[in-house]
N, C-alpha and C positions, 0 to 999 in steps of 0.2 A: 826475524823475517829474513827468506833469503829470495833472490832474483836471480835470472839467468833468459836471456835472450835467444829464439830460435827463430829458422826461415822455414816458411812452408815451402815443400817441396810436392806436394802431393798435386799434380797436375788439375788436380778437380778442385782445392783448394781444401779449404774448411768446411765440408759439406753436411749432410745429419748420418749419416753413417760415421764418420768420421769422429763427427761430435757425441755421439753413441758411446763409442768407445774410450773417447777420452773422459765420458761421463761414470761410464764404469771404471776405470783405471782410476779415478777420484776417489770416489764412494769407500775406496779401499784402507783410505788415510783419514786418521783424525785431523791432522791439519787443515786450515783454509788453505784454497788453492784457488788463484786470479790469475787469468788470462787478459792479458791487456793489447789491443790493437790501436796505438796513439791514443786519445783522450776515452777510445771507450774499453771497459773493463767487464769482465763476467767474470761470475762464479762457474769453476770448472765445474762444478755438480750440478749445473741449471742446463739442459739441452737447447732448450731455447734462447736462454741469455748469451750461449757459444755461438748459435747461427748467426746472431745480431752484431757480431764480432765484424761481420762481412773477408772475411780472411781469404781471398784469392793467393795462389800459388807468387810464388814472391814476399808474402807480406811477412814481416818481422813479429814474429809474437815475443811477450814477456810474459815470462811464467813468474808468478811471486807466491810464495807459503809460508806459510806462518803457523805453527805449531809443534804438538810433542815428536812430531814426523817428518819435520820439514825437510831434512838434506833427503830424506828418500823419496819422497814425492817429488821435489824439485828434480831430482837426478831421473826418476820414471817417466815424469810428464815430458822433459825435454828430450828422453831419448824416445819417448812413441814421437812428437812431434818430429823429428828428425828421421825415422823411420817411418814416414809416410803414412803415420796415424796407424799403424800395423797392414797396411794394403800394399804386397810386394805386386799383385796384378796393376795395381796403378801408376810403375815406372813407367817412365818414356821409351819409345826401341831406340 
């Protein structure tokens, strides 16, 4: 299992486009992929269990994986979450 901590920066936060995407970027790996917001946890592959995350701009997610793919999904998920979920229209001016 490996972990790695990111900050949403996405001004809109964690929203379902957002979560869309980070649902497809999942799908992609055998590994389990968990998304943790303090005490609540989702699976990256559920869109709705992401929403439920409640993740406002600020909030520290933990990415954790566990499988035959883990350092690349770990490495993928943290760099969309850091990359503003892939929305460059969603910088601040």
């Amino acid at each position: 299992m490996k972990m790695k901590s990111a900050r949403v920066t996405n001004p809109q936060g964690l929203h379902a486009r957002s979560a869309a995407t980070i649902v497809k970027l999942a799908t992609l790996f055998q590994s389990s992929i968990e998304l943790k917001n303090g005490a609540k946890i989702a699976n990256a592959k559920n869109i709705m269990a992401l929403l439920l995350l409640e993740a406002s701009k600020g909030t520290e997610l933990t990415v954790c994986t566990n499988g035959k793919d883990e350092a690349q999904a770990l490495a993928e998920m943290i760099g969309l979450i850091e990359d503003n979920f892939g929305e460059t229209s969603a910088l601040s001016p």
